[in-house]
C-alpha positions as MATLAB code, in Angstrom:
seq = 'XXXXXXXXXXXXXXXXXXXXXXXXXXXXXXXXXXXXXXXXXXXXXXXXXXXXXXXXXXXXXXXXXXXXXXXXXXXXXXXXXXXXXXXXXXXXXXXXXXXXXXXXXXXXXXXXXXXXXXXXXXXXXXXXXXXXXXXXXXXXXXXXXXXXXXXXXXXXXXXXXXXXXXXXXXXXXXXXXXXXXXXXXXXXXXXXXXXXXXXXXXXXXXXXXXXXXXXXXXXXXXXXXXXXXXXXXXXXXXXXXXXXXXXXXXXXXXXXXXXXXXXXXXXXXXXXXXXXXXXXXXXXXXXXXXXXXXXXXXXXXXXXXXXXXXX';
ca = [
       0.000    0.000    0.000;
       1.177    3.486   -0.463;
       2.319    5.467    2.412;
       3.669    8.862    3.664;
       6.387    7.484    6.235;
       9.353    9.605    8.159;
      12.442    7.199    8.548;
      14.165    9.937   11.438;
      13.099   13.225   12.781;
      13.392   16.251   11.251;
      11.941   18.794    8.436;
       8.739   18.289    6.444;
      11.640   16.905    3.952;
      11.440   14.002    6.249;
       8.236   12.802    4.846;
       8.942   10.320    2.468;
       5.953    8.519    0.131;
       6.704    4.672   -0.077;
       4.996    1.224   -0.384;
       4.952   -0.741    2.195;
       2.798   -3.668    3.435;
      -0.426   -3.810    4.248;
      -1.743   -3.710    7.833;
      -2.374   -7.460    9.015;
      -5.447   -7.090   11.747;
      -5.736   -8.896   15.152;
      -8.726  -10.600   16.055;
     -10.753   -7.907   17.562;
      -9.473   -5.683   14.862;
     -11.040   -4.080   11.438;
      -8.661   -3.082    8.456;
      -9.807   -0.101    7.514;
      -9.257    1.102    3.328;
      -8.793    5.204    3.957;
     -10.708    7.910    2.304;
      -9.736   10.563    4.542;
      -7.547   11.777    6.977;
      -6.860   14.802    8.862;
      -3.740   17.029   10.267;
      -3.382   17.810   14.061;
      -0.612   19.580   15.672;
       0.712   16.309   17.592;
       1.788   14.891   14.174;
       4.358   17.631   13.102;
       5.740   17.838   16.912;
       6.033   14.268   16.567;
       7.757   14.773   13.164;
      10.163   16.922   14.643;
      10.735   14.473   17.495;
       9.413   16.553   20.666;
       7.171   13.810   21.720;
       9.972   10.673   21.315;
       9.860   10.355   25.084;
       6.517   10.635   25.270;
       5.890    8.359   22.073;
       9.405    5.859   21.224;
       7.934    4.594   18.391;
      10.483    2.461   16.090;
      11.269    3.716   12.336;
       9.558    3.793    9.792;
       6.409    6.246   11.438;
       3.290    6.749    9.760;
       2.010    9.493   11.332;
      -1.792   10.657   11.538;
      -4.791    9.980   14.236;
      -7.682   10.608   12.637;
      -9.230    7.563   10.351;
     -12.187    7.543    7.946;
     -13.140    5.133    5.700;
     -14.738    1.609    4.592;
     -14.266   -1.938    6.357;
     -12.367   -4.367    4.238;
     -11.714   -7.052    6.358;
     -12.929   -7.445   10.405;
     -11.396   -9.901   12.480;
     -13.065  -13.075   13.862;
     -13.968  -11.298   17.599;
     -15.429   -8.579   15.887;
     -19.180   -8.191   16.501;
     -20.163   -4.959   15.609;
     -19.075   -3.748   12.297;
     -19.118   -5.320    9.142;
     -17.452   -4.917    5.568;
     -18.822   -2.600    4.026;
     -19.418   -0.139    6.658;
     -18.766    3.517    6.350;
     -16.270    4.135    9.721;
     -13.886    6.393   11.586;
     -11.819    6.367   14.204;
      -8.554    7.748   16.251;
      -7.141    4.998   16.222;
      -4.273    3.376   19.301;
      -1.230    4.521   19.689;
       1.023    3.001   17.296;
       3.827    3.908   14.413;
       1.347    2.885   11.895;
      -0.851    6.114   11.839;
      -3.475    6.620    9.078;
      -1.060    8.635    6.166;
      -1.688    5.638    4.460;
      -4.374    3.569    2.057;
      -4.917    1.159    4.793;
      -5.203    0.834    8.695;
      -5.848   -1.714   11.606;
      -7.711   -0.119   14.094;
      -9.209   -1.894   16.962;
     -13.027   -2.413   17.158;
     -13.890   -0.214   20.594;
     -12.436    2.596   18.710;
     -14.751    2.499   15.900;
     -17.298    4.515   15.120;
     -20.135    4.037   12.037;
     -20.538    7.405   10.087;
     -24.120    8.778    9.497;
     -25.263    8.892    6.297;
     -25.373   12.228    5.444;
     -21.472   13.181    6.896;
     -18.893   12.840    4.184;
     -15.244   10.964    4.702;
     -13.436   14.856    4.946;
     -16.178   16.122    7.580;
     -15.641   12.615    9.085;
     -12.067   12.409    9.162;
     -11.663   15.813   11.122;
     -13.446   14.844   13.547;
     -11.726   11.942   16.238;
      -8.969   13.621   17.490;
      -9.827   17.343   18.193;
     -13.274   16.022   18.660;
     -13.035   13.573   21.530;
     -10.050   15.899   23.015;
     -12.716   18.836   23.335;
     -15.479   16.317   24.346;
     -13.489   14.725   27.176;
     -11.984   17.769   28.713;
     -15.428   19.538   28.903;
     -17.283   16.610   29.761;
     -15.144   13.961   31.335;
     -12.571   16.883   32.700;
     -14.594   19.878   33.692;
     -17.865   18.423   34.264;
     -19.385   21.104   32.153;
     -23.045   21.950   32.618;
     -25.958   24.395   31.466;
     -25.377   27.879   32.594;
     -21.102   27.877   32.857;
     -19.364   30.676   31.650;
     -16.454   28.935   29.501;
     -13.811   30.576   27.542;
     -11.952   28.495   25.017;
      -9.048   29.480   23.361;
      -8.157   29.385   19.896;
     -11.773   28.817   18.873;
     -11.344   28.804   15.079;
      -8.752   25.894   15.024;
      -9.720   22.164   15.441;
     -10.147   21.163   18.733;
     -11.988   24.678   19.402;
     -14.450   24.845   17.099;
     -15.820   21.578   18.161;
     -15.257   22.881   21.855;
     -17.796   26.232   21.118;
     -20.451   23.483   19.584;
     -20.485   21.222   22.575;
     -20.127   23.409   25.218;
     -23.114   25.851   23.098;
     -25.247   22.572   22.905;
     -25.335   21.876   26.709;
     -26.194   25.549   27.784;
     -22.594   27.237   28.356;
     -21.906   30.945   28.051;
     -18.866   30.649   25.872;
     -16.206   32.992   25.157;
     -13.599   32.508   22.883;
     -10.133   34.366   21.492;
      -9.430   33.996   17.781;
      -8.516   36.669   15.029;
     -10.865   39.230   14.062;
     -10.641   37.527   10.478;
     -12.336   34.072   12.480;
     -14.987   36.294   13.828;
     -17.831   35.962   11.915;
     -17.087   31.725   12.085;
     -17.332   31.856   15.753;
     -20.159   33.880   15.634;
     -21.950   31.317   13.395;
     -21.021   28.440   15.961;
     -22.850   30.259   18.604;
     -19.869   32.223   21.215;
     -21.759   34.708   23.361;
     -18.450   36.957   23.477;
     -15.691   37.198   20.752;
     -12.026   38.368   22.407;
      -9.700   39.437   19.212;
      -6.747   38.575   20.903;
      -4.632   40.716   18.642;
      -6.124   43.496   20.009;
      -7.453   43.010   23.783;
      -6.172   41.165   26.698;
      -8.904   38.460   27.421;
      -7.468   38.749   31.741;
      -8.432   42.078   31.579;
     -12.170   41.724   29.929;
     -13.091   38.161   31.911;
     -13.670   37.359   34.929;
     -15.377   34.960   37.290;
     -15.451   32.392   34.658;
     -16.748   28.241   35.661;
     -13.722   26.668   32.513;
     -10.891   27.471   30.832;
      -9.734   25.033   27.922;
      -6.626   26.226   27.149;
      -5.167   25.484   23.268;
      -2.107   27.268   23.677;
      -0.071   26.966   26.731;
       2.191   29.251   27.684;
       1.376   32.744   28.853;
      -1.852   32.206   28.086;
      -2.303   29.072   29.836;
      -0.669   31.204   32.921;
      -3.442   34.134   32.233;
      -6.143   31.661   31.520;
      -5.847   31.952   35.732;
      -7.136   35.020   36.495;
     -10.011   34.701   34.815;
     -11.583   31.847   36.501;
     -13.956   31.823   40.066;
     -12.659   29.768   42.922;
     -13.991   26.365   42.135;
     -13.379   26.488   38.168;
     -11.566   24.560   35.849;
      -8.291   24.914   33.617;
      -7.460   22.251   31.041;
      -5.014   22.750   28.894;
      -3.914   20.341   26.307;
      -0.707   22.888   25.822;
       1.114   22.508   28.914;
       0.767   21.418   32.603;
      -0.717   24.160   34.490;
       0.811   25.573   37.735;
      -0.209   23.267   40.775;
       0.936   26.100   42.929;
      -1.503   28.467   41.495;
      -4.132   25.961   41.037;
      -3.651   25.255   44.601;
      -4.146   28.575   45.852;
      -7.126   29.728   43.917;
      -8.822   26.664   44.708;
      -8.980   25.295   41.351;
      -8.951   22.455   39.348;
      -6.092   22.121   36.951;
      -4.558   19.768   34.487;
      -3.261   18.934   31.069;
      -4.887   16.632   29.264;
      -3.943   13.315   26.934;
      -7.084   12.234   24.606;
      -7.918    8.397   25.702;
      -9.846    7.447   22.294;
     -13.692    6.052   22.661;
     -15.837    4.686   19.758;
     -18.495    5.033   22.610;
     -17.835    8.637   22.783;
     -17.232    9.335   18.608;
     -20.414    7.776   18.443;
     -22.214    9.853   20.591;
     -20.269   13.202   18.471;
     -21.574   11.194   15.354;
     -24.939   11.471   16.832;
     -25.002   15.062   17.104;
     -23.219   15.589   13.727;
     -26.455   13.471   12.195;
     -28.855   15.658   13.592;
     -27.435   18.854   12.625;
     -26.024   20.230   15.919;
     -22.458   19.990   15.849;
     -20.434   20.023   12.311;
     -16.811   19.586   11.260;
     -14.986   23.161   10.237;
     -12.614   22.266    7.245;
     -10.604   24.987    6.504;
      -8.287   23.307    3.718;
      -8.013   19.480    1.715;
      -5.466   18.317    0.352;
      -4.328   15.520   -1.414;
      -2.640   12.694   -0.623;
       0.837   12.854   -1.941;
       4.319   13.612   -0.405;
       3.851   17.634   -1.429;
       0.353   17.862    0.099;
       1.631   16.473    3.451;
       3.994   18.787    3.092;
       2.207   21.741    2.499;
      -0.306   20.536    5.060;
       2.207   20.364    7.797;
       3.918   23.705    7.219;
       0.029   24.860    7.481;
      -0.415   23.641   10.714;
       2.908   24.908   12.331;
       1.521   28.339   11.573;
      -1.031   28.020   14.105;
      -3.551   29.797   12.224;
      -4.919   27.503    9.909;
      -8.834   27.695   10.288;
     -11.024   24.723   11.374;
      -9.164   21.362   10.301;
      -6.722   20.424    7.198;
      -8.481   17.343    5.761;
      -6.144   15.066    3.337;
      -8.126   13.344    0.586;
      -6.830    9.502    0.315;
      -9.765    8.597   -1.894;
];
């Protein structure tokens, strides 16, 4: 099967298109034949090799997390998806990521697509999806009425943070550029912060969550802005248990544990119209559009999701 493969860290020139076998499944395992995958921030910090502590995977390295396609082949525990079946996925941890044709991805982790979502809308989905599902549900415990602030609310896991937390009756504010603000205004945020021009510490206060996108000073900011009792979560750095500690706050980064229970239950709210997938850019499947696609993504303001188009 064709691949996009890095053989050692480094550059984008490290991405290397190759043929190389194709995935042989376990028994409670599906090969799935890609249509569509999508770019998230881990896999160029991976590329670079910033996460090889974190991650030691063995060369060659497909990168990519985010899987959408059609079964081809389930294996003999499988119960609950067939061949045939439109699917996606983030899949395990593994050097076999989804920059490929093909992928083995085990059957909890699955997800059926509704009819009437497409491979790309499908594909942007598992990763930044299920990372802003679980740290305002399974993290902050996030309920009708909270005042939540989300950072970066144009990029992946943001948008899909503004829909959820929108859908269960949050007052959400969120920072993006002023070029992002009608998009955010379309998913629903109650109060836009350009961040280019104010200082969201100084115009928020006495706010329930904080997901934090960014880390950093902002992260550190992110703060000041919350009540005693409230949540950070920030999937950009390990907040300050000092600070945490005296405000009387809950803090924490936060790692994505994949769920087809959970991607079902985002499926479920993409078929009825509630939540959708933001694509800001596809591209296609070769060694230049991974490329391209990566040097996107290290800019940081790529809007919505970069989508790569397998099939």
């Amino acid at each position: 099967m064709k691949a996009i493969i890095i053989n050692k860290y480094g550059s984008i020139n490290e991405l290397k298109e190759q043929e190389i076998p194709t995935p042989e499944i376990e028994k409670n395992q599906v090969l799935v034949e890609l249509y569509a995958t999508s770019i998230n921030p881990i896999d160029w910090k991976m590329r670079y090799g910033y996460l090889q502590e974190m991650l030691p995977f063995s060369f060659p390295i497909i990168l990519g997390w985010d899987a959408a396609g059609i079964v081809k082949e389930v294996g003999k525990d499988v119960t609950r998806f067939k061949v045939g079946d439109r699917v996606f996925a983030r899949p395990a941890t593994t050097n076999k990521g989804t920059y490929a044709e093909y992928t083995a991805v085990d059957e909890d982790l699955l997800a059926l697509i509704p009819d009437n979502i497409t491979f790309e809308e499908a594909a942007a989905v598992p990763l930044a999806g299920e990372t802003a599902w679980q740290c305002l549900v399974d993290f902050s415990n996030i309920k009708a009425g909270d005042k939540v602030l989300i950072h970066a609310g144009a990029g992946g896991v943001g948008s899909y943070a503004i829909q959820f937390a929108k859908h269960v009756g949050a007052y959400v504010a969120s920072t993006a550029s002023e070029k992002n603000k009608e998009l955010l205004n379309e998913l629903g945020v109650d109060q836009f912060i350009n961040y280019k021009e104010q200082d969201f510490s100084e115009v928020l206060s006495d706010y329930d969550i904080v997901l934090d996108t960014m880390g950093g000073e902002i992260m550190d900011k992110s703060f000041d802005v919350l009540k005693e009792g409230g949540k950070l979560v920030s999937i950009a750095g390990t907040p300050s248990e000092e600070r945490a500690k005296e405000k009387g706050i809950k803090a924490g980064s936060y790692w994505l544990n994949p769920s087809g229970k959970q991607l079902s239950e985002i499926a479920d709210l993409m078929e009825r119209g509630i939540v959708k997938s933001i694509i800001g850019h596809v591209m296609p499947f070769t060694e230049a559009g991974l490329k391209e696609a990566h040097q996107l993504s290290e800019t940081h303001h790529a809007k919505g999701k970069i989508v790569i188009k397998i099939k």
